[in-house]
C-alpha positions as CSV (number, residue, x, y, z in Angstrom):
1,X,87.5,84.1,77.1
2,X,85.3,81.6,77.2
3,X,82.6,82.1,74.4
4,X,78.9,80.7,73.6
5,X,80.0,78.2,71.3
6,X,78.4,74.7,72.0
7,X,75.5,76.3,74.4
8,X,73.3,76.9,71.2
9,X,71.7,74.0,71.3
10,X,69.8,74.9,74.5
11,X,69.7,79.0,74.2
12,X,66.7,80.3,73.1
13,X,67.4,83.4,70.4
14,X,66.8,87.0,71.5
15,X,65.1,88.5,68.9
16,X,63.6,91.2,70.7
17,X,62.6,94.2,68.5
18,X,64.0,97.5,69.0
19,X,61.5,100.4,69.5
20,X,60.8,102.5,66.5
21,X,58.3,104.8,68.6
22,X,60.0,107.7,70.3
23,X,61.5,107.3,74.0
24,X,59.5,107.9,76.9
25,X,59.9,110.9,78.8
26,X,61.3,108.5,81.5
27,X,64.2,107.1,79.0
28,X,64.8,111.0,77.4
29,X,65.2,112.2,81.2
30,X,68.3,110.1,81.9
31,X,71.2,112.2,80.4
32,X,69.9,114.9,82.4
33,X,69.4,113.4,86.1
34,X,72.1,113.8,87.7
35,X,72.0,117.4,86.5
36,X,68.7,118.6,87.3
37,X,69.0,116.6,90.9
38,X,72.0,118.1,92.0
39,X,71.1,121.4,90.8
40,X,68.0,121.6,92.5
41,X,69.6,121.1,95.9
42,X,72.3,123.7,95.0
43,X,69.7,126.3,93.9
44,X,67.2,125.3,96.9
45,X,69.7,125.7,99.7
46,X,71.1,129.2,97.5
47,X,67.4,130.5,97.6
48,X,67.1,129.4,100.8
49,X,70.3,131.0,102.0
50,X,69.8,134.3,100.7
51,X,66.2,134.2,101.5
52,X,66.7,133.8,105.3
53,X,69.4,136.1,104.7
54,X,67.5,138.9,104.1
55,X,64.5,138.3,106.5
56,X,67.2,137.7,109.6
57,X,68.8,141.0,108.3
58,X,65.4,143.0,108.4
59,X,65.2,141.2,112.2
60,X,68.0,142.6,113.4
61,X,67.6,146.0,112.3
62,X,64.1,145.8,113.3
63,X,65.0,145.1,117.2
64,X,68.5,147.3,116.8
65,X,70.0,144.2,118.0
66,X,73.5,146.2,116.5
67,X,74.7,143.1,114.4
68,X,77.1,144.1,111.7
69,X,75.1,143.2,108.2
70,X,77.3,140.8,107.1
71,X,76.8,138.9,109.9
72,X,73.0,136.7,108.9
73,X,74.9,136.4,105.7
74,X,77.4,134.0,107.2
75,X,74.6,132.4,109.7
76,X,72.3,131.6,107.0
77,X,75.0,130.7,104.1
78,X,76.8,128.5,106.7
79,X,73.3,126.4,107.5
80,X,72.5,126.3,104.1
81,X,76.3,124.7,103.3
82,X,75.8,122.0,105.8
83,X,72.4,121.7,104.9
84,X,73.7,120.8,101.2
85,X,76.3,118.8,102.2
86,X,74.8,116.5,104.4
87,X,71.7,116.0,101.0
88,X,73.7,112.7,100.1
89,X,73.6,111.0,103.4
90,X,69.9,111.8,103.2
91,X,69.8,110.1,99.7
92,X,71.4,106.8,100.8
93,X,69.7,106.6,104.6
94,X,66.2,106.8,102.8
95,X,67.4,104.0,100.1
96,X,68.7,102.0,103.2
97,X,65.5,102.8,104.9
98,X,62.5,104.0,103.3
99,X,59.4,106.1,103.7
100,X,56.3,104.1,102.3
101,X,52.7,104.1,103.0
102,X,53.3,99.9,104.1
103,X,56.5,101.2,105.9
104,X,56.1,104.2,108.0
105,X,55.4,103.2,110.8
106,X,58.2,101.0,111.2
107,X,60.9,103.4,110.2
108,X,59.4,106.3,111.4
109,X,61.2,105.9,114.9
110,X,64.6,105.1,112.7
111,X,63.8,108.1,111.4
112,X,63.8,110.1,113.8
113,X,67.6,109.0,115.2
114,X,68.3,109.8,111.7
115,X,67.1,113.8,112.2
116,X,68.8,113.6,115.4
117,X,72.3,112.6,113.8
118,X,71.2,115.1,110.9
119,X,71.2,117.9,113.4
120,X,74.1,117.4,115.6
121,X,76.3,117.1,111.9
122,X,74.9,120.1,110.6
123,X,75.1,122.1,113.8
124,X,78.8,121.1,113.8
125,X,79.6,122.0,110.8
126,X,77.8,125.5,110.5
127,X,79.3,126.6,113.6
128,X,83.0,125.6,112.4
129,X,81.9,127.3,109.2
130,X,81.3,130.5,111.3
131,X,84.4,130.6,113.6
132,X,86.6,130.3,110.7
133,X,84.3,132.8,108.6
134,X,84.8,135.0,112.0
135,X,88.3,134.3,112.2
136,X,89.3,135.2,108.7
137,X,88.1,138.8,110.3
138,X,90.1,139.0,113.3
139,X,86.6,138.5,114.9
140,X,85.4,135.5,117.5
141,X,81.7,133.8,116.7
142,X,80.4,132.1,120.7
143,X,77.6,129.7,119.8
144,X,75.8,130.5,123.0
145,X,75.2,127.3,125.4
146,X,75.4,124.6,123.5
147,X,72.9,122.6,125.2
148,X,70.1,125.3,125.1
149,X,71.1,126.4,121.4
150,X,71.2,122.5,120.5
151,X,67.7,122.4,121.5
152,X,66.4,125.5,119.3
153,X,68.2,124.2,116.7
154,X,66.8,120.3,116.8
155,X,63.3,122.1,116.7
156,X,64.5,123.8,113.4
157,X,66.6,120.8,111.9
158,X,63.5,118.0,112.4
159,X,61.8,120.0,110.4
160,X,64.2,120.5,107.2
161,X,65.6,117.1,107.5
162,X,61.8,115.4,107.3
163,X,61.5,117.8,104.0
164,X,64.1,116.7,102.6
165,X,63.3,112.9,103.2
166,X,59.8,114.2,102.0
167,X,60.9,115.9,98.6
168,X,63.3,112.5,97.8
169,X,60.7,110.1,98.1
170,X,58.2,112.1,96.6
171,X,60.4,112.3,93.7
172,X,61.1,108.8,93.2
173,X,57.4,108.0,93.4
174,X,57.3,110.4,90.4
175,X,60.0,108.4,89.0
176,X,58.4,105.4,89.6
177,X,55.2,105.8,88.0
178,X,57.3,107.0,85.0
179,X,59.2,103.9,85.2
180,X,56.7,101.7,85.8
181,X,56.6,99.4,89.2
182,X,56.2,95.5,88.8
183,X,54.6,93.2,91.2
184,X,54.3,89.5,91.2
185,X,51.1,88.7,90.4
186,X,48.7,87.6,93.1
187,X,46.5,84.9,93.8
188,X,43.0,85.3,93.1
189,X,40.3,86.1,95.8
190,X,38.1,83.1,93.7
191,X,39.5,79.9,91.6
192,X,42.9,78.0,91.5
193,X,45.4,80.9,90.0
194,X,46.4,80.6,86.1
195,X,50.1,80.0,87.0
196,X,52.3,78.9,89.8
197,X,52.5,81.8,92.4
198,X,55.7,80.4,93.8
199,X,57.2,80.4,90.3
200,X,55.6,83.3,88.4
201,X,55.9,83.1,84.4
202,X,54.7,86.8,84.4
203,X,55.2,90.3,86.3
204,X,52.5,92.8,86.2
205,X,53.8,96.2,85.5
206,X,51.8,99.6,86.7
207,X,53.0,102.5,84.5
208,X,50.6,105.8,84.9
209,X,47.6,104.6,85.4
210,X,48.1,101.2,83.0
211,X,48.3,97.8,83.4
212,X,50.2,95.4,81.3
213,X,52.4,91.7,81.8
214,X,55.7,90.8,81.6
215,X,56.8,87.6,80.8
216,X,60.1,86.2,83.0
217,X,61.6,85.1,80.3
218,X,61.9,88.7,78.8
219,X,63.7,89.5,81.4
220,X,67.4,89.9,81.1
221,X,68.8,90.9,84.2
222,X,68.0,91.8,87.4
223,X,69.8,94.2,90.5
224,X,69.7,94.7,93.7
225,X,68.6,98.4,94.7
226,X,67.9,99.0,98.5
227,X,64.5,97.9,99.2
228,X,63.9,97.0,95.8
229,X,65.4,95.4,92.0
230,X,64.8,96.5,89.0
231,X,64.1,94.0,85.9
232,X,65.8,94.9,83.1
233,X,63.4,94.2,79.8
234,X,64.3,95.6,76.5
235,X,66.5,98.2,77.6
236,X,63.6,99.1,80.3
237,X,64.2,98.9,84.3
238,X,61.1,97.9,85.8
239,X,61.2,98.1,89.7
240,X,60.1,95.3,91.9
241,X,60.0,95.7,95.6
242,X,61.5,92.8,97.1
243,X,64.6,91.4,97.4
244,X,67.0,90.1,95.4
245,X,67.1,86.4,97.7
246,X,63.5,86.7,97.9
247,X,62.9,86.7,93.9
248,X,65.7,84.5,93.2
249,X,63.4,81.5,95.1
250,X,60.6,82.2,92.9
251,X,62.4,82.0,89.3
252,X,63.4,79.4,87.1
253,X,67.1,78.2,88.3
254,X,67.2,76.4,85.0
255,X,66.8,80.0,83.4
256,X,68.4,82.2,85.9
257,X,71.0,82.2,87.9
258,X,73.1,84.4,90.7
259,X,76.2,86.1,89.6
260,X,76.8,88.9,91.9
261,X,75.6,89.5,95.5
262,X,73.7,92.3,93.4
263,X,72.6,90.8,90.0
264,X,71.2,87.7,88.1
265,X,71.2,87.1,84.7
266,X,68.9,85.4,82.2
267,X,71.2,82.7,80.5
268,X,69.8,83.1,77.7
269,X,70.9,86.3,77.6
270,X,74.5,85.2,77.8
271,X,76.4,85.8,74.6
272,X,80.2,85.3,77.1
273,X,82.2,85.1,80.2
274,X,85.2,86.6,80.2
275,X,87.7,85.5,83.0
276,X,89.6,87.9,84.9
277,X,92.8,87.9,86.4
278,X,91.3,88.6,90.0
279,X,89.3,85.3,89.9
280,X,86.0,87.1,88.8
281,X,84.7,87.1,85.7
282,X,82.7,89.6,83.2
283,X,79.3,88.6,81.4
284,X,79.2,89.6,77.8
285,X,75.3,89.8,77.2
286,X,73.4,89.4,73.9
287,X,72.5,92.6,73.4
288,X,76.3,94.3,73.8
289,X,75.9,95.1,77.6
290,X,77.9,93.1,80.4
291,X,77.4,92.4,84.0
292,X,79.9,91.8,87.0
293,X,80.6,88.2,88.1
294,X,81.8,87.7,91.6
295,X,84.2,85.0,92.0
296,X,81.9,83.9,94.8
297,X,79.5,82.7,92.2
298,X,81.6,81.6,88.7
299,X,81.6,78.1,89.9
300,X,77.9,78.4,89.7
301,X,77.4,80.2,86.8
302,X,79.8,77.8,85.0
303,X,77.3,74.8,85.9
304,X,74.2,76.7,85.1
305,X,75.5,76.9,81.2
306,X,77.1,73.0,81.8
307,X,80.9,74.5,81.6
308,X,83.7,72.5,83.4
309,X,84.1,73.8,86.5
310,X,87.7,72.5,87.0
311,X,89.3,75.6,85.3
């Protein structure tokens, strides 16, 4: 391992207070995320299911259409199931593209593919679900033509899929605004601007309705996520929207540097780098935490902190 020792005379100490005030809700609702996300889903499509359920049943008896009652049970639970499953792909398509005020026009035809693929999968999958539900049975399910019934169901499917996309990134604004969103600060409409624009010393932070800086030396680390990174300061994740290239031109390369196609790191914030056996390396931080180094860029990182890059 390859530890800190002779880089004190040029690292500035961290002495960063921890909190004494009580987490904010944002912090307090991490254990529970994953949790309360998943299980919404599961109980939305279960309500759903059973709810459609019983109003198809009431159909059919309604117009003496002579379906068995068990029948809507295994339409409905067999949408909802594919419905559920296909939740994740919704998750990671809106990340890879998503649906902004500044953005929706752009994406909105990408999109649209997007419910088209989301409808041909789920109608797939429901209808394998019912022949094999109809074959446990003894009893054959026909689809119907699969043109015509494609259709009815596209009408049905644009329609879920855009509120699902809808209820994700309405819930990460929420998120968001818990968070806190930075921005680089612009320049102003009147007067030469009070620091470099092209090499910002401070991020402005929007958390509920405040306003307060940053300075990019706080910063510790920084990721890549989709369309934006988050800035880690004092065990907070504030989220920028740009990219991870894009904010690398504007800092400091004599204070950070690029160890990962996904992460930078402040190296003052570097307590060690631990080599590994598959040619990348691990970042012991200051504060106990550690990031991924990419053998890509240890040769880098080694001249950033003035290391011997022979070894």
């Amino acid at each position: 391992m390859v530890t800190s020792r002779g880089w004190d005379s040029w690292r500035t100490p961290y002495n960063a207070r921890m909190q004494t005030s009580p987490p904010p809700f944002y912090q307090r609702y991490q254990p529970w995320r994953r949790g309360v996300e998943v299980g919404y889903w599961v109980v939305q499509y279960l309500v759903s299911a059973l709810a459609n359920s019983i109003t198809v049943t009431m159909d059919v008896e309604r117009a003496q259409l002579g379906f068995k009652p068990w029948q809507p049970v295994v339409w409905e639970t067999s949408s909802a199931v594919m419905g559920l499953v296909l939740v994740p792909a919704v998750v990671w398509f809106t990340r890879r593209f998503p649906l902004h005020l500044d953005t929706w026009r752009r994406v909105l035809p990408i999109h649209l593919v997007g419910s088209l693929l989301w409808s041909i999968l789920h109608v797939l999958g429901m209808v394998a679900l019912r022949k094999l539900a109809y074959a446990s049975i003894g009893d054959h399910y026909d689809f119907g033509s699969w043109w015509r019934e494609l259709g009815y169901e596209y009408l049905k499917d644009v329609r879920s899929y855009a509120g699902v996309v809808l209820t994700i990134e309405g819930y990460r604004f929420i998120l968001r605004r818990l968070q806190g969103e930075a921005s680089v600060l612009d320049v102003p409409d009147e007067g030469p601007p009070l620091e470099p624009v092209d090499r910002p010393e401070r991020f402005l932070v929007r958390k509920l309705g405040r306003e307060f800086l940053i300075a990019a030396n706080d910063i510790e680390w920084l990721q890549a996520s989709g369309n934006y990174v988050n800035l880690r300061v004092r065990g907070h994740d504030y989220p920028l929207r740009s990219t991870l290239a894009s904010i690398e031109a504007k800092l400091d390369p004599a204070c950070f540097t690029r160890i990962h196609r996904s992460y930078m790191v402040n190296l003052d914030r570097i307590a060690s780098i631990e080599p590994l056996d598959t040619g990348d390396a691990r970042i012991h931080l200051s504060d106990g935490g550690s990031l991924p180094c990419s053998r890509t860029y240890r040769g880098g990182l080694k001249q950033s902190v003035g290391l011997d890059t022979g070894g």
